[in-house]
C-alpha positions in Angstrom: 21.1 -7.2 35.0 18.6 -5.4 32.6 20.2 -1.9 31.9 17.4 1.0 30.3 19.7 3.9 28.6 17.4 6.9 27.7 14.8 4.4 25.7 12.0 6.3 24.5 9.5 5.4 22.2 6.9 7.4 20.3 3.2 6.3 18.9 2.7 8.9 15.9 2.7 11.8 18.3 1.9 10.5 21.5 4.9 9.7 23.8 4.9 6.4 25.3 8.1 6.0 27.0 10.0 9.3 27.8 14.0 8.9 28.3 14.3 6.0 30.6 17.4 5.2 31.9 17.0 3.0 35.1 18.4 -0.8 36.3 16.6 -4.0 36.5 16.6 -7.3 37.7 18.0 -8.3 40.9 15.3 -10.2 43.1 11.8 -8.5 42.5 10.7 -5.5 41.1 7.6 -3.6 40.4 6.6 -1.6 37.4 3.4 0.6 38.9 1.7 3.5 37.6 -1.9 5.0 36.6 -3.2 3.6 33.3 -1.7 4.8 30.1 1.9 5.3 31.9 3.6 3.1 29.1 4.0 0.1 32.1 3.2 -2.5 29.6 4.9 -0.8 26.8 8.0 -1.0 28.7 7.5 -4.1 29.9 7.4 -5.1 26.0 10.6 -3.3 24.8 12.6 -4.9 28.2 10.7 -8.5 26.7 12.8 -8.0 23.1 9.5 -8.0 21.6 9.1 -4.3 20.6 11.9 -3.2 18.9 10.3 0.0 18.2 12.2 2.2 20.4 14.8 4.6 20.7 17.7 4.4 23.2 19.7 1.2 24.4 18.4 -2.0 26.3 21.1 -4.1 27.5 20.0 -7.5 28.8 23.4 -9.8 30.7 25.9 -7.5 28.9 24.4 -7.6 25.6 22.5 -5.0 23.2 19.4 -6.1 22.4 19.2 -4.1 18.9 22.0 -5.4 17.8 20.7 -9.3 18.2 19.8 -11.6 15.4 17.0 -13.0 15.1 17.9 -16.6 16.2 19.4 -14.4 19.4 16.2 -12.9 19.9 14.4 -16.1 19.8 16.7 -17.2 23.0 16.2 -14.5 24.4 12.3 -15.6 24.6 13.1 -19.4 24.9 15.7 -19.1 27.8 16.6 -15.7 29.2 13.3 -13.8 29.4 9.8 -15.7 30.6 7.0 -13.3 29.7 3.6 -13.7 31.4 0.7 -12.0 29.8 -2.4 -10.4 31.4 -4.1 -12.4 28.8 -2.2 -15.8 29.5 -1.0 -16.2 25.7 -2.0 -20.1 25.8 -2.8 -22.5 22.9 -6.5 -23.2 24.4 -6.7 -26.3 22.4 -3.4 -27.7 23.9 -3.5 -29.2 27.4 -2.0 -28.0 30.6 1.2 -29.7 30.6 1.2 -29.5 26.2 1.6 -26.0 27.0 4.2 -26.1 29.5 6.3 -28.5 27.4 6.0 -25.8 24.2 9.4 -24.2 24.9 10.9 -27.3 25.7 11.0 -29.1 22.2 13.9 -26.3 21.2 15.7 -25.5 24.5 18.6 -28.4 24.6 19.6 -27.8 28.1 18.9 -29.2 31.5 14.9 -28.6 31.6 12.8 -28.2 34.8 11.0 -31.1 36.2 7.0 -30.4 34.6 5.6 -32.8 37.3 7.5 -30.7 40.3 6.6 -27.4 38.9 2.7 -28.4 38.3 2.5 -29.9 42.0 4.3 -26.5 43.0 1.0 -24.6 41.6 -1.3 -26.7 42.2 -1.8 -28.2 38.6 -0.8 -31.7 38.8 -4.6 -32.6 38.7 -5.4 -30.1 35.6 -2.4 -31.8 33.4 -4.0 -33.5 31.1 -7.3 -30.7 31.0 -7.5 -28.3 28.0 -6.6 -24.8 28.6 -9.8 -23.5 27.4 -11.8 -25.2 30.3 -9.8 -24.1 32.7 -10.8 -20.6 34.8 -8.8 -17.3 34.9 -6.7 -18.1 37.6 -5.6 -21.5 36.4 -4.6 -20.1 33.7 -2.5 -17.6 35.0 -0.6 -19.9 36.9 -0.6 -22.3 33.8 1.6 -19.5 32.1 3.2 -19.0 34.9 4.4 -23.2 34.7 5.0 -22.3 31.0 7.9 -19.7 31.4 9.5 -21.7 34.3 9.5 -24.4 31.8 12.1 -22.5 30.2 13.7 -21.8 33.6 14.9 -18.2 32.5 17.0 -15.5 33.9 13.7 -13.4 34.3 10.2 -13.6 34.5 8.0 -10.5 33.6 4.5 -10.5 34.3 2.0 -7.6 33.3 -0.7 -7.0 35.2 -0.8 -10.9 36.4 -3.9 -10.4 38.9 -5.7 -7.5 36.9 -8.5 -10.4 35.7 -8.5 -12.3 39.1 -10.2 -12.4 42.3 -9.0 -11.3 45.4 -8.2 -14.5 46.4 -6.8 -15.6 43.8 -4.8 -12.8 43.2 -3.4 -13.3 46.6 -2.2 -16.8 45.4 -0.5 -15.8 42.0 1.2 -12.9 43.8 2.5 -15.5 46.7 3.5 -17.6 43.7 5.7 -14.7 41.8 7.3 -13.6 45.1 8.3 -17.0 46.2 10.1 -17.6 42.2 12.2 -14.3 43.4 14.4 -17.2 45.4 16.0 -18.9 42.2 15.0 -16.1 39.3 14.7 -12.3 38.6 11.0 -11.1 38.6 9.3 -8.0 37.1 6.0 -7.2 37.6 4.1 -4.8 35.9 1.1 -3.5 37.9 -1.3 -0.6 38.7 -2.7 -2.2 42.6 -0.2 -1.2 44.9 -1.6 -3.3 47.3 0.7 -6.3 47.0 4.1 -4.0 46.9 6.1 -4.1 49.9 7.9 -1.4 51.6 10.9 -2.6 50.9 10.9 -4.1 47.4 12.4 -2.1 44.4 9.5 -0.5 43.1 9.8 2.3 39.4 6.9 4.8 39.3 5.9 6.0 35.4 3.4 8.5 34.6 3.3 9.4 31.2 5.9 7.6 30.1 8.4 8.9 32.4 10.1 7.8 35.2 8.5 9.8 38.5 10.4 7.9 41.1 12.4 5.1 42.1 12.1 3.1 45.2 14.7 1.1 46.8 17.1 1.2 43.7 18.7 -1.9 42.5 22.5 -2.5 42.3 23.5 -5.1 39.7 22.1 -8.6 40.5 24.2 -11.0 42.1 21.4 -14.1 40.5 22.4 -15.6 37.4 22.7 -14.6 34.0 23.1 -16.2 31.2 24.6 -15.4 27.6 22.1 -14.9 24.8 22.9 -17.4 21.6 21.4 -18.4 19.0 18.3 -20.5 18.8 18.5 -24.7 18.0 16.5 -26.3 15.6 13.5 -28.3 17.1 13.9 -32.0 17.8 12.0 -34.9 16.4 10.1 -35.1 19.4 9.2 -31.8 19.7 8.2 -31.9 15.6 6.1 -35.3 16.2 4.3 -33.4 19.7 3.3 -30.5 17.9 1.9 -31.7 14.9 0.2 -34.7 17.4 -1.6 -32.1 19.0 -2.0 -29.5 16.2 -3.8 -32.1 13.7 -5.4 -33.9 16.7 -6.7 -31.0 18.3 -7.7 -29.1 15.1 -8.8 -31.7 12.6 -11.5 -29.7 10.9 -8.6 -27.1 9.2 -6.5 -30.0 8.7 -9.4 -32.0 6.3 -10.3 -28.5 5.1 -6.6 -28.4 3.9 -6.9 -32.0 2.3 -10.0 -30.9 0.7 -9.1 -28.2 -1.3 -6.0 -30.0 -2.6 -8.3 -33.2 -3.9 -11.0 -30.7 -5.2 -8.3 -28.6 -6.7 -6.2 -31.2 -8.2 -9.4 -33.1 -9.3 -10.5 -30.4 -11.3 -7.2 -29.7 -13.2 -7.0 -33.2 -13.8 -10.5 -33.7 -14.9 -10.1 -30.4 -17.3 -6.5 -30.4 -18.6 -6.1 -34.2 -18.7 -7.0 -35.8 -21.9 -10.1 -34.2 -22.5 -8.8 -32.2 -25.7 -6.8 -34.9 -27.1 -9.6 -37.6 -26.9 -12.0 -35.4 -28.0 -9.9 -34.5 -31.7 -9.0 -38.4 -31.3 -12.8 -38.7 -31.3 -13.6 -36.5 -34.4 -10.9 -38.0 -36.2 -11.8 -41.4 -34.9 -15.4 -40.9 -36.6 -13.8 -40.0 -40.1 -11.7 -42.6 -40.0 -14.5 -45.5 -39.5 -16.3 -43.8 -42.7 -13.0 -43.8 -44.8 -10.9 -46.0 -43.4 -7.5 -46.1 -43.3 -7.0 -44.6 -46.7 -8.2 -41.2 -45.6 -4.5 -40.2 -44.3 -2.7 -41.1 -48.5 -1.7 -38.4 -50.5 -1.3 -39.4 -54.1 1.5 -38.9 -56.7 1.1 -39.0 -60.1 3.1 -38.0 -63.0 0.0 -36.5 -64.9 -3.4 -36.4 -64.9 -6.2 -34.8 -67.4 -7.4 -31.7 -66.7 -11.3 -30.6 -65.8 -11.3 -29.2 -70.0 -10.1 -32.5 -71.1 -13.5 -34.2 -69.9 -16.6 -32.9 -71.2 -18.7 -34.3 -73.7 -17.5 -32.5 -76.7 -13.2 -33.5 -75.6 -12.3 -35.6 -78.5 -11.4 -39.5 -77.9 -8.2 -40.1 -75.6 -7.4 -39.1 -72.8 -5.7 -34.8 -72.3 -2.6 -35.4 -70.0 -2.9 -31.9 -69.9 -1.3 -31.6 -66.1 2.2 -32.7 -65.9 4.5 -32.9 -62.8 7.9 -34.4 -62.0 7.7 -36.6 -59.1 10.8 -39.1 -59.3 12.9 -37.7 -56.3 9.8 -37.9 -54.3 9.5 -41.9 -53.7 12.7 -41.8 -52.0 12.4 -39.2 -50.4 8.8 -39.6 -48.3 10.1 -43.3 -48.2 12.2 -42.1 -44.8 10.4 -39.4 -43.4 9.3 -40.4 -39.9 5.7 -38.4 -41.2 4.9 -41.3 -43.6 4.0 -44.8 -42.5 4.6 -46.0 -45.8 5.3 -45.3 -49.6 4.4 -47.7 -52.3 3.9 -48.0 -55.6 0.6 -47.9 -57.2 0.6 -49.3 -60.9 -2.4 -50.6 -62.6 -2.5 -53.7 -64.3 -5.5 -55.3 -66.8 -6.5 -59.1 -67.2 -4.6 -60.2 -64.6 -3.9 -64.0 -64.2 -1.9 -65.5 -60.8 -0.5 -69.2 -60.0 0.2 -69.8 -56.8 1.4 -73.5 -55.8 -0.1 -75.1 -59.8 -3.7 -73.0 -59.1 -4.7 -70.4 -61.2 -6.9 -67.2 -60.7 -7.7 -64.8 -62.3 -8.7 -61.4 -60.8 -11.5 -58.6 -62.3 -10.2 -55.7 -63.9 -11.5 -52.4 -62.0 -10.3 -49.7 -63.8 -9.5 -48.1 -61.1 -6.3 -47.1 -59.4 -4.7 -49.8 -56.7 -6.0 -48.6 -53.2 -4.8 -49.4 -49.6 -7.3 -49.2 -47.1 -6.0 -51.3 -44.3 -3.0 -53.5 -44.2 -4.2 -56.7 -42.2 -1.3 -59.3 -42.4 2.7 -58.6 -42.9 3.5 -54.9 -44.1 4.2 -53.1 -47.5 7.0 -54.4 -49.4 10.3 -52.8 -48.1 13.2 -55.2 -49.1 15.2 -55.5 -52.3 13.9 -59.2 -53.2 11.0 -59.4 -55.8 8.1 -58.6 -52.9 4.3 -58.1 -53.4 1.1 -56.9 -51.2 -2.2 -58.6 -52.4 -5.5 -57.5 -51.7 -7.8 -59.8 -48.9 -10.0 -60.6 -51.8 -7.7 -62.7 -53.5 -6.5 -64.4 -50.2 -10.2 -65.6 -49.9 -10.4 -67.0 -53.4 -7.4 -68.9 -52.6 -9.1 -70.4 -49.7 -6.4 -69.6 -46.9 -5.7 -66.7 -44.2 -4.2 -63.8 -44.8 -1.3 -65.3 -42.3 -1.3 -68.4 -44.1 -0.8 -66.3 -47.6 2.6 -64.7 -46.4 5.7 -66.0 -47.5 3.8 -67.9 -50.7 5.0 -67.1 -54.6 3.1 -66.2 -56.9 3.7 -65.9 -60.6 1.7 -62.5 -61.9 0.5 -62.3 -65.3 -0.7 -59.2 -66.5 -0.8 -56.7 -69.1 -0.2 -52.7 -69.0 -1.1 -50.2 -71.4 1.7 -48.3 -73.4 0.5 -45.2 -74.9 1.4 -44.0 -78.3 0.0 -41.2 -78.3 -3.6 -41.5 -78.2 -3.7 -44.8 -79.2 -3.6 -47.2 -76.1 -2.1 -50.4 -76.1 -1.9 -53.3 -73.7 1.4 -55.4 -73.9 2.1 -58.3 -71.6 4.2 -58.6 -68.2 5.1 -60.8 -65.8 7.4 -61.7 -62.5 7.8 -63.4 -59.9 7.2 -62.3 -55.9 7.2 -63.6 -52.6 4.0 -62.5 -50.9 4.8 -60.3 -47.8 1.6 -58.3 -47.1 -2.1 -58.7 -47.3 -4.5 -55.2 -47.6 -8.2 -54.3 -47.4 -8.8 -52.6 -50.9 -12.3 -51.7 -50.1 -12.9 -47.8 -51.5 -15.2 -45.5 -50.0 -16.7 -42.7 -51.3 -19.3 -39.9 -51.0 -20.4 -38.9 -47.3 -23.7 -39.2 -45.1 -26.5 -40.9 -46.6 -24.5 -40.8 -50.2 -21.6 -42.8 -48.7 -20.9 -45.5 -50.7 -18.1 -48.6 -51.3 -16.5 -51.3 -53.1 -13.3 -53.6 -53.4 -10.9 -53.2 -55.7 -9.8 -56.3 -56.3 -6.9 -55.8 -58.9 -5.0 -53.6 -56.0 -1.4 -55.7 -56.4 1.6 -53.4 -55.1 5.1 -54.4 -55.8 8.7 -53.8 -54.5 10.9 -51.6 -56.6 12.4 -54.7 -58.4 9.6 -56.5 -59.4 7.4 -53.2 -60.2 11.0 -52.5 -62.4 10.9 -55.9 -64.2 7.2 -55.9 -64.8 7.9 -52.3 -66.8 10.4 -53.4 -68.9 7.7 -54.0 -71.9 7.4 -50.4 -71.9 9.2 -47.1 -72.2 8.0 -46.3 -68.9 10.4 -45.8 -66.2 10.1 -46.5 -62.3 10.9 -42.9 -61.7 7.6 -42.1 -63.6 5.4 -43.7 -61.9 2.6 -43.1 -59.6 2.5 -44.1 -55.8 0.7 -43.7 -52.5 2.5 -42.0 -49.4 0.3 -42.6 -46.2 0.8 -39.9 -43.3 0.7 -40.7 -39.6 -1.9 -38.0 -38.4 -4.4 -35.5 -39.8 -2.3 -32.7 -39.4 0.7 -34.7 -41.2 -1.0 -34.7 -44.5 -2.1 -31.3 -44.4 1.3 -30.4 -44.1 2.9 -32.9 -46.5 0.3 -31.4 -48.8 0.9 -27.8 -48.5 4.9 -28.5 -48.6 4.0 -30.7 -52.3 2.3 -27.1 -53.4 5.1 -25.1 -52.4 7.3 -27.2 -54.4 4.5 -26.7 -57.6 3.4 -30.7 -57.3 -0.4 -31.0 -57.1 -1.1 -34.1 -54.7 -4.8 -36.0 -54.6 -6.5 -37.2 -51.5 -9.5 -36.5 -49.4 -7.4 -33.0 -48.3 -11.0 -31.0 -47.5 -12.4 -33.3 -45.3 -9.3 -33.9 -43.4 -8.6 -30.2 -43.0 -12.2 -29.9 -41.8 -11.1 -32.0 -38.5 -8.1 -30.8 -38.4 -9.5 -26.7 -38.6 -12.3 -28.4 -36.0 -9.2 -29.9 -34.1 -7.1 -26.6 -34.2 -10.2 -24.5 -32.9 -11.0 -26.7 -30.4 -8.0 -27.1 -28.9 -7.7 -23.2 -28.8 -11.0 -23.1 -26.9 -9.8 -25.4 -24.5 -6.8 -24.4 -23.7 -8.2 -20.6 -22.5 -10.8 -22.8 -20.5 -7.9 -24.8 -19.0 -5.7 -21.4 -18.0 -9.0 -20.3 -16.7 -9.2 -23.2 -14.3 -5.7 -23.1 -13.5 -6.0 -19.7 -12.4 -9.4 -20.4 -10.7 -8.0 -23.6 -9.0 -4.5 -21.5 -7.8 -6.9 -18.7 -6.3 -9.0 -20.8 -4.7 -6.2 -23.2 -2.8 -4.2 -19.6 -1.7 -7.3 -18.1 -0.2 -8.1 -21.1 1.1 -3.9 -21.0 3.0 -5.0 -17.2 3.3 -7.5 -18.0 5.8 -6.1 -20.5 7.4 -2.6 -18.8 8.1 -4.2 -15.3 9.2 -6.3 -17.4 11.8 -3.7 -18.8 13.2 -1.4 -15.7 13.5 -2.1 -15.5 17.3 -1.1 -19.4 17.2 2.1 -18.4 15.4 2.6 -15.9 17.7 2.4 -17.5 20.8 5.4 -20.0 19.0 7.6 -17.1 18.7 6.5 -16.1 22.3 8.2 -19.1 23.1 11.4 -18.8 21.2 10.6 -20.5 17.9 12.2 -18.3 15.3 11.0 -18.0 11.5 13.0 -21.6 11.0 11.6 -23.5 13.2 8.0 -22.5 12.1 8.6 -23.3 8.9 10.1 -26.7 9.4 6.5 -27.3 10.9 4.4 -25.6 8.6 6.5 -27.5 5.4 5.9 -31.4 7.5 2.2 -30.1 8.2 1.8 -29.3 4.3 3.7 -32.6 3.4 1.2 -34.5 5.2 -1.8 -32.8 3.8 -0.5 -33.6 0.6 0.0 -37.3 0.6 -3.4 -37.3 2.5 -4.9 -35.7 -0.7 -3.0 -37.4 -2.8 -4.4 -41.1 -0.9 -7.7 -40.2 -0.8 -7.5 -39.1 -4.6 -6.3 -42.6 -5.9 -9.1 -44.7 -3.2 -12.1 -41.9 -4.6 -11.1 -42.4 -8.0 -13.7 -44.7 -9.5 -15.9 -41.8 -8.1 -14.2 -39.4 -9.5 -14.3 -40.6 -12.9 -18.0 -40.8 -12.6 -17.9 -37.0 -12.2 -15.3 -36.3 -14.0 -16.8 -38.3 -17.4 -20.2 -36.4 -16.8 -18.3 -32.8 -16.6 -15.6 -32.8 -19.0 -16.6 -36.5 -20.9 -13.1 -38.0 -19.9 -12.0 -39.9 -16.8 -10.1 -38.2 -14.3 -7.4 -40.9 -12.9 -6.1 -43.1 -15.4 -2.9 -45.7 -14.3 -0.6 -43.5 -16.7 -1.9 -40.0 -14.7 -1.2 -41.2 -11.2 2.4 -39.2 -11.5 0.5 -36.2 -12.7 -1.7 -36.3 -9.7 0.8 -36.4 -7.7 2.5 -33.3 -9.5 -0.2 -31.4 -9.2 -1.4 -31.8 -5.5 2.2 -31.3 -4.8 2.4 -28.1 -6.7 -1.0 -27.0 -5.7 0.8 -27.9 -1.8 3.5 -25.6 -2.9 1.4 -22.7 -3.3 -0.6 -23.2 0.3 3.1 -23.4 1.7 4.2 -20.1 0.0 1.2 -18.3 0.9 1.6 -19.7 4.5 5.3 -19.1 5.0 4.5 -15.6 3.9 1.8 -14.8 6.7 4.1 -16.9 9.3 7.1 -14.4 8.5 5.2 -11.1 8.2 3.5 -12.2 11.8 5.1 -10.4 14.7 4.1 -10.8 18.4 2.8 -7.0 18.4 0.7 -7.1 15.4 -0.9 -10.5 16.5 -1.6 -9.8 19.4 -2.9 -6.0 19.0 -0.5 -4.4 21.3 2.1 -1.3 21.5 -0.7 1.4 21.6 0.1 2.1 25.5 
């Protein structure tokens, strides 16, 4: 029994429904009245689906403002069939798609959908999409619809307003003959298919004016309202079928915007900025070499007024720095590749296996440009690092030169002084390395180079035992730290000023790449925020669109009893699959992409090691269409889909 207790309800200031308390519900009944009585409008608030009201409903015992929303959605799925004026169908759907819609989330005994479509005449017309059908096969398709559900009542507004006569005649025959096994209400303004003796409620401006043949409480069934159950797998794997199948242009327009989307974050935040600072860099270093990234450390040097024409004989150590606690100390920072050693040596003469060499005297400071064989001397045995240029005279390869001994004969100077003089060394050491010593100077057309072939560099105890002819100690002498990166040596450089040590190295041009680096990076990362953003609008208006199409689609769901839970577990397995779509079609289009990709932003797109981020970034791009979705799918009510409550 449906129980009306003083429900009114109020549109701004127009009255709608004016204190109705009446009974419903047992056999059939008719809801009649000029237009603009507030029929449908009561029809609605009976339905559960406008809770705008004041008053009580009570449907089989229960409140119906006091229901949950899983409640409610039983309420549509199994107590209450509702069939529209307008049919309410999923046109795309077919016939018996429709019918089975409540189905997939009612876990009791179901009608028989072959029975109930020979019953009205639609066993022909299953498999037929709604939207070809006419206007009175689609009334009675929403008539097979709610019986689907088989409910405690079926209420139907204004069911032949948009037929024929004859066909009206049908539908009507069909809705009395349902009075045997349910409870029917029928909203309508052509009295001429009332009876004199069914239960008839006359409204005229929202009130009740009369009531015919008054109802006691029904002696048909009733069931008690509970709470909605979660759709099955069959139901999930039906829906989406059809709902892809049927509508495959949104679903590739959905794809489409995720592979564009992604492909465009990927092609301008990938490694666009690091390949093109690699690239600078990259450039600098094939002019320099290797060399470009050492800072040296000397214990003095002559100043700029020490070297003019007029500076008397000898050299002006006028620049002085202590430097001994810095060997060991740059020796294990994980910002150096290496530290050696750099001592210079005159008229120096090597055996190696009974052959002697002798090596040119430069003048210059040793110099590392590029270690090819072995690495710099590390251990505490008497080690050495020999330039390639003295491999060649020794008619081997730099592989075949590691491991060999070689006696070194040399002489350093010793300064008293400013009288130089040259005193005699020597030692013994195991080759372990082999170096490129070629210097480079100058830049652009004025670039310039040339080996320097006396470039030896020994371990700590042989560089010790080749200084004990001197007063000079190991602590005092000069070496070469080489950094890992650019921005390594401009910091190990600025950290030596702070400290009051004046380093040497090719500091400007390396800051140059780096300040080039540094701006460009800035640059490109407001460019990349910009696309983010850009990319992010685009997919949610993209959702936007979608989801506020398909509100009357949602709607008609919740029509049916799917509640807020069940949409979503649909709308997160359509998304899922939209995703992995994408995400396919991305990794098979890549060589494409690339193409575009290397012409736009000069880098590829999809590389092996930015598959995962690929997939991170359709999925997150997913996650925004499913927020922006989930939002429209909870804000969308039957009323406001559907455009009704104004009578």
């Amino acid at each position: 029994m449906i129980e009306l207790k003083q429900v009114s309800k109020r549109i701004e200031d127009k009255v709608i429904l004016d204190n109705i308390t009446t009974n419903l519900g047992d056999g059939l009944s008719f809801i009649t009245g000029p237009s603009g009585s507030g029929k449908s409008s009561l029809l609605r608030v009976i339905a559960g689906i406008d809770h705008d009201y004041q008053g009580e409903l009570v449907v089989n015992n229960q409140v119906l403002s006091q229901l949950n929303s899983q409640e409610e959605s039983y309420l549509l799925n199994q107590t209450i069939g509702f069939v529209w004026q307008d049919y309410k169908l999923l046109n795309e759907l077919t016939v018996k798609e429709n019918m089975l819609l409540p189905t997939y989330i009612n876990k009791g005994k179901q009608p028989n959908a072959e029975r109930i479509m020979a019953e009205l005449g639609l066993t022909r017309l299953a498999n037929h999409q709604v939207k070809d059908l006419s206007g009175g096969q689609r009334q009675r398709v929403a008539i097979a619809r709610e019986l689907m559900k088989n409910p405690d009542y079926i209420l139907a507004d204004e069911p032949t307003s948009a037929l024929d006569k004859k066909t009206a005649v049908q539908v009507m025959t069909i809705l009395r003959e349902l009075t045997k096994s349910h409870n029917v209400i029928i909203v309508t303004h052509d009295t001429a298919h009332i009876l004199p003796t069914d239960h008839v409620i006359e409204l005229d401006k929202g009130a009740v004016q009369q009531v015919i043949n008054e109802q006691e409480e029904s002696n048909k069934r009733s069931s008690q309202l509970k709470r909605n159950k979660l759709l099955n797998l069959k139901g999930v794997k039906n829906i989406l079928k059809t709902s892809i199948g049927r509508h495959k242009g949104r679903f590739l327009t959905a794809v489409m915007t995720l592979l564009v989307g992604t492909g465009l974050l990927l092609g301008a935040t990938g490694e666009n900025l690091k390949a093109n600072n690699d690239k600078a860099f990259d450039d600098v270093l094939k002019t320099y070499g290797d060399q470009i990234l050492d800072i040296n450390l000397v214990g003095s040097f002559t100043g700029a007024d020490g070297t003019g024409d007029d500076e008397a004989s000898g050299p002006s150590a006028d620049v002085k720095q202590d430097i001994g606690s810095l060997y060991k100390k740059y020796q294990s920072d994980e910002r150096i590749q290496f530290a050696t050693y750099s001592q210079a040596f005159d008229e120096i003469d090597i055996t190696v296996d009974g052959k002697n060499y002798t090596v040119p005297s430069s003048g210059n400071a040793p110099v590392i440009n590029t270690i090819l064989a072995g690495d710099m001397p590390k251990g505490s045995g008497n080690e050495v690092v020999v330039p390639e240029s003295f491999v060649k005279k020794m008619g081997i390869s730099n592989e075949g030169a590691l491991g060999k001994e070689i006696n070194f004969n040399s002489k350093i100077v010793v300064w008293d002084g400013e009288t130089s003089n040259f005193k005699p060394t020597n030692t013994k050491a195991k080759i372990v390395g082999v170096v490129d010593t070629t210097m480079k100077m100058g830049t652009g057309a004025d670039l310039f180079e040339y080996e320097i072939e006396d470039s030896f560099f020994f371990s700590e105890p042989a560089l010790s035992k080749l200084l004990e002819v001197s007063d000079k100690k190991l602590n005092d002498s000069n070496f070469i730290i080489r950094t890992t990166s650019p921005k390594t040596l401009i910091e190990v450089r600025d950290e030596l000023n702070s400290q009051g040590i004046v380093p040497l190295g090719n500091f400007e041009v390396v800051e140059d790449v780096v300040n080039l680096g540094d701006q460009s990076t800035e640059q490109t990362f407001m460019v990349n925020r910009l696309m983010m953003v850009l990319v992010a609008v685009m997919v949610a208006a993209v959702y936007l669109i979608s989801s506020m199409l398909r509100r009357k689609e949602y709607a008609t769901f919740k029509l049916n009893g799917f509640d807020s839970t069940n949409l979503t577990l649909l709308n997160i397995i359509e998304i899922v699959g939209e995703v992995l779509v994408a995400f396919v079609l991305l990794i098979i289009l890549s060589p494409v992409l690339n193409i575009m990709s290397k012409a736009m932003f000069g880098n590829q797109m999809i590389a092996l090691d930015s598959i995962v981020k690929g997939l991170m970034t359709v999925v997150v791009l997913g996650l925004i269409g499913l927020v922006i979705s989930e939002v429209i799918i909870r804000k969308t009510t039957i009323m406001n889909a559907f455009k009704v409550g104004k009578e």
